[in-house]
N, C-alpha and C positions, 0 to 999 in steps of 0.2 A: 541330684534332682533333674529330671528333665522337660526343658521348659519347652515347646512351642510358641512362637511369636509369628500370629495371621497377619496377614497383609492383605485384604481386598483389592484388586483395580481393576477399571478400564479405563482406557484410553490413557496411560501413565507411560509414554514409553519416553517421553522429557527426561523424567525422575527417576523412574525405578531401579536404570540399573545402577545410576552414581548409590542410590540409596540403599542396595542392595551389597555397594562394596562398602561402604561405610560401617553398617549394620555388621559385617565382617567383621572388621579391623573391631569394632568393641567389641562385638563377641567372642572373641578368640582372646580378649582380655580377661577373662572371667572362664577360665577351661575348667574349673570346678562343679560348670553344669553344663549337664545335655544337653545344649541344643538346637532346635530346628526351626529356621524360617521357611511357613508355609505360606505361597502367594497364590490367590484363588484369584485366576483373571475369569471378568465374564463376557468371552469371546472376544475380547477388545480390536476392533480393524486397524488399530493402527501400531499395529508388531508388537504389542507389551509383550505375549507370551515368549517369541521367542528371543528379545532381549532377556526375559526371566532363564531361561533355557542356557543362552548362554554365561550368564552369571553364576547360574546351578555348576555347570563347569569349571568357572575360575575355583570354584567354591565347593568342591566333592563334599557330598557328607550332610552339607548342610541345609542350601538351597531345595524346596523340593515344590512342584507347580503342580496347582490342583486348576481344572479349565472345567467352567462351566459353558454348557452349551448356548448359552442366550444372558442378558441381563437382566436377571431378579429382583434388581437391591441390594442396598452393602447387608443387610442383615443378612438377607440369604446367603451369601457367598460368606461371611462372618461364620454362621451356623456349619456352612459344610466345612471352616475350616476347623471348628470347635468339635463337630464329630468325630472328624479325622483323628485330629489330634487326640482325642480321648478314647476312641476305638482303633485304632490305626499305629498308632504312637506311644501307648500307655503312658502320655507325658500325665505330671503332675502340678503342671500349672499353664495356663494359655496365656498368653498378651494381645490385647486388640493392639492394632499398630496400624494408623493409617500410612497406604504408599504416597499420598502428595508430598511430603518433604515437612509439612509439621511438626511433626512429633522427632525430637532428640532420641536418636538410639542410645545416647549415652543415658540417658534415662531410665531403661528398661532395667538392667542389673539393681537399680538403684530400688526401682520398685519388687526386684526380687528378693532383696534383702529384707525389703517389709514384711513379707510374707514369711522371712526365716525367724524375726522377730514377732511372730505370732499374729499376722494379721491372714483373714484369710481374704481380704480382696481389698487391692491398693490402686489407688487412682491417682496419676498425673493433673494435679491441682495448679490452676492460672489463678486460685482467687484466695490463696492461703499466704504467709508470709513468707517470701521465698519467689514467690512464680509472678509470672506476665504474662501478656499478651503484645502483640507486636503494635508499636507505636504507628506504626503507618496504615492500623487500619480502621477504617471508617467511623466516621463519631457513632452512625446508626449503629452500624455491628456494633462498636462496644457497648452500647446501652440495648440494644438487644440478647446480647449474652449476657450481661449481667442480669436483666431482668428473667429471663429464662432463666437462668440457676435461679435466681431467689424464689421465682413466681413456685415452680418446681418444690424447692426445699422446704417452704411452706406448707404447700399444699397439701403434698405427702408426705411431711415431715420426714424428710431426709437428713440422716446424720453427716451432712460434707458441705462444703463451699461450694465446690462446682459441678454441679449435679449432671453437668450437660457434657463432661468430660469427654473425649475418646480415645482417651491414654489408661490402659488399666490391666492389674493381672489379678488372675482367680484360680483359686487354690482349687482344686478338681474333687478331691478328697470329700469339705465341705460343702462344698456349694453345686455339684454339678446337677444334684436331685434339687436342687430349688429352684433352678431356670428355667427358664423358658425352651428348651433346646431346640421344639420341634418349632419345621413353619406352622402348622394351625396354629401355636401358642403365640404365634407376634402380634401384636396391638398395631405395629407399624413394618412397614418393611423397608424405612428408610433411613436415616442417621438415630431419629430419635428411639430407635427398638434400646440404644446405650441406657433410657430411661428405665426401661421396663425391667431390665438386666437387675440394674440398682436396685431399685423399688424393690424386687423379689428378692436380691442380697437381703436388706436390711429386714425385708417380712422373716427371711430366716435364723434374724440376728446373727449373721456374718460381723466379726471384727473389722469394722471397716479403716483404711487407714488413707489421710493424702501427702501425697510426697510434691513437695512446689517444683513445677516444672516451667522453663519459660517457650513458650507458646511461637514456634517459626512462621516466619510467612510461606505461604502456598509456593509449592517449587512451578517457577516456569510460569506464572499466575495462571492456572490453570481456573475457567471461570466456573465456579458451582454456584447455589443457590442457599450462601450462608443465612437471609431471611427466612428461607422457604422451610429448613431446617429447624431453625426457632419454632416458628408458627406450631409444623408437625409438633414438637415437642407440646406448645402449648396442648395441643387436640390431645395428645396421648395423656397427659397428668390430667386431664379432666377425665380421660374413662378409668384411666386405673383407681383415680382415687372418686368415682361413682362406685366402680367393683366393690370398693372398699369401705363403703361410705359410713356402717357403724364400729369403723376402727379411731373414725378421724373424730381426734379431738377438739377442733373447733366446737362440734357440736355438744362436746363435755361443757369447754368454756361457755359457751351461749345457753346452756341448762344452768350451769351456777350465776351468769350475771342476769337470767330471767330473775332465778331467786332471791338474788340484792335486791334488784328491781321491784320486787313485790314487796317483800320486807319493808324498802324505805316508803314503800308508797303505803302500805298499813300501820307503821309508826309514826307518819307524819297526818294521816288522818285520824289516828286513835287519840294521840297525847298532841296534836298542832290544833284540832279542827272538835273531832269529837267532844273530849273530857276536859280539853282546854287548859292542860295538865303546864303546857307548854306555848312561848306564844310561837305563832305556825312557820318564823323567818328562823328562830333558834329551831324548832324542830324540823323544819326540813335540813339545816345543816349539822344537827345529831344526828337522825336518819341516814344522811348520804356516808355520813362516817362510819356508822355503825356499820351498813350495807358493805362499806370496802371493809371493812375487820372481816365482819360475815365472809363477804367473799373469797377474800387471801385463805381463810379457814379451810376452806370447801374447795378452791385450784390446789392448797397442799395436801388433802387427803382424797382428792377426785380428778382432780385435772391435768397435776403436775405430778403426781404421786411418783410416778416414775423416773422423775427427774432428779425429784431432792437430791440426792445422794451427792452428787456430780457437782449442785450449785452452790451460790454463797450459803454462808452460814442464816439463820434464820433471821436476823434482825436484820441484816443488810437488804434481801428480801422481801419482806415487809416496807420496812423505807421504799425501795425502787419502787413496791407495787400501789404504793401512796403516790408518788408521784407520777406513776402513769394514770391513777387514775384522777389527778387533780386535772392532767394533761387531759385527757378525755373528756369532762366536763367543762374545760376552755373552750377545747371545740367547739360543740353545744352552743355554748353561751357567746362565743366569737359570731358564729354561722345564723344566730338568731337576731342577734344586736343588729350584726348588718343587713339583716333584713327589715330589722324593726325603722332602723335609720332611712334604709329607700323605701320607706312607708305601705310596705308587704300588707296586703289583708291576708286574713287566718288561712287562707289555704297555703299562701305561699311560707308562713310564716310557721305551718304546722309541716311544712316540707323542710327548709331548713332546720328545725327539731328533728326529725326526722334522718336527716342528713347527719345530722352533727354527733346524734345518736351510733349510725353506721359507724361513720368516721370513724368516734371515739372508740368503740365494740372492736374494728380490725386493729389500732394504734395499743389497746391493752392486749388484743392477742397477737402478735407480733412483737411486741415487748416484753410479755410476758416467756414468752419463747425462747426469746434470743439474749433477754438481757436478764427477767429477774428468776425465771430457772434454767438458765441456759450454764451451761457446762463452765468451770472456772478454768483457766488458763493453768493451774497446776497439775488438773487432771487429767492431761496431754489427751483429751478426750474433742472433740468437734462439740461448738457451739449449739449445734441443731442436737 
């Protein structure tokens, strides 16, 4: 098998070349496969290239230096390594690999093993069991990365933990017609293009797999813009999942819980208020019952459909999705109470309604997701 492992830098002459003998020494543990570290400096003034150059030296065969004329963007200099490598190399699998000192090279074999076990794109995971992130780094960052994987996973429904990853190999075979290859096709041209990569994996159902890696600090602290990163990412999962917008099943969910909604609100005026069948305190709480049976009916054969398979058994399902939706009309009834209590008139009192409504709508579909069709732990499958 011959693998290619890109390395983007500039300004990396701190890091690169320790990084470069290191990346050696495993790889020459693993001589069962091809191959080649390709490092795309873009012009960097301050000697990367020819530290790279002389490293390519210690290192015949292996080391080989792509130099872009100017700085693009890690994606761009990513892309020319991903051409190369697939036109240039006939490898049959690439690794992203950042040069700061990050990412474990002892890792990379580890994620090519995934890939021998039938996955066709494996990703170095901080947020699965097994992996970290470095304790010394900022409360923001950590709650910034987390929230970006999740806001991400969400959104687009992505099948991994760490969506915002940049440890990963791709089978060439499967996947190289589903990417993005060319620049017009990037959404971004700066850390978060890793998003778009994913997102178009998973559009082409790729077997995705994550292998726990634990997450180094930046060699040499070299200072980037770990916010700025996020953010982009934020901007990018809003257009791809616009591109995409009648795939996203949110809007599945928010068609079945309109029609709870209607349901209980024509059963609680036919048999509560109309026919008088019922008095209206019992029938609004048969209504809301009925409305979740209705519902759970309608996410297992419209919303979740494609999930079953993967989740609990059905009655445990049922259960969870009772009590998220008990959970959701607390909401409601918390967010309005306390309004009724600081003596709200009907506008603000129809806002918290309102509110509590919202709330509870993202808490069933976020639950509904993750917890009551969300993959079981047997089915060595990811959550999402």
């Amino acid at each position: 098998m011959k693998v290619a492992v890109i390395i983007p830098t500039y300004n990396e002459a701190g890091a690169i070349g320790g990084l470069l003998d290191e990346l050696a020494g495993v790889l020459s543990g693993a001589p069962r496969y091809e191959w080649r570290v390709l490092v795309v400096d873009a012009n960097s003034p301050d000697g990367t290239a020819g530290i790279v150059r002389a490293a390519a030296e210690r290192h015949p065969g292996l080391i080989e230096l792509l130099e872009e004329p100017e700085k693009r963007g890690i994606a761009a200099a990513y892309l020319l390594g991903m051409r190369y490598a697939i036109d240039t190399l006939r490898a049959d699998v690439f690794v992203e690999f950042d040069g700061d000192g990050q990412h474990d090279p002892r890792d990379i074999p580890r994620l090519i093993r995934a890939l021998e076990e039938g996955a066709d794109y494996a990703i170095g995971s901080r947020y699965v069991e097994g992996g970290a992130i470095p304790r010394e780094w900022a409360l923001y960052r950590k709650i910034l990365s987390r929230f970006g994987s999740l806001y991400a996973r969400l959104l687009l429904e992505l099948p991994v933990h760490d969506a915002t990853s940049g440890l990963k190999a791709t089978r060439v075979a499967t996947l190289a017609a589903a990417l993005p290859l060319e620049e017009r096709q990037l959404v971004s041209r700066q850390y978060a293009y890793k998003l778009q990569f994913l997102y178009a994996a998973a559009l082409a159902g790729a077997r995705i797999r994550e292998i726990p890696i634990t997450f180094r600090m930046r060699a040499h602290d070299i200072s980037k813009s770990a916010a700025g990163d996020i953010f982009e990412s934020l901007r990018l999962t809003l257009i791809l999942r616009a591109r995409t917008l009648a795939r996203w099943r949110l809007l599945r969910v928010a068609l079945v819980s309109g029609a709870g909604l209607l349901f209980q609100a024509a059963f609680f005026e036919i048999a509560g208020v109309w026919l008088h069948l019922l008095a209206p305190s019992i029938a609004v709480l048969i209504a809301g019952e009925l409305a979740v049976f209705l519902n759970f009916a309608l996410h297992e054969r419209f919303s979740f459909r494609d999930k079953r398979e993967a989740a609990a058994p059905l009655a445990p399902r049922l259960v969870r999705f009772q009590i998220l939706s008990l959970l959701s009309i607390a909401a409601q009834w918390i967010l309005v109470h306390a309004a009724e209590l600081a003596g709200a008139g009907p506008l603000l009192l129809n806002i918290a309604y309102a509110l509590g409504v919202a709330l509870g709508f993202l808490a069933i579909y976020a639950g509904a997701y993750f917890w009551v069709w969300g993959a079981r732990a047997d089915t060595g499958t990811s959550a999402l």
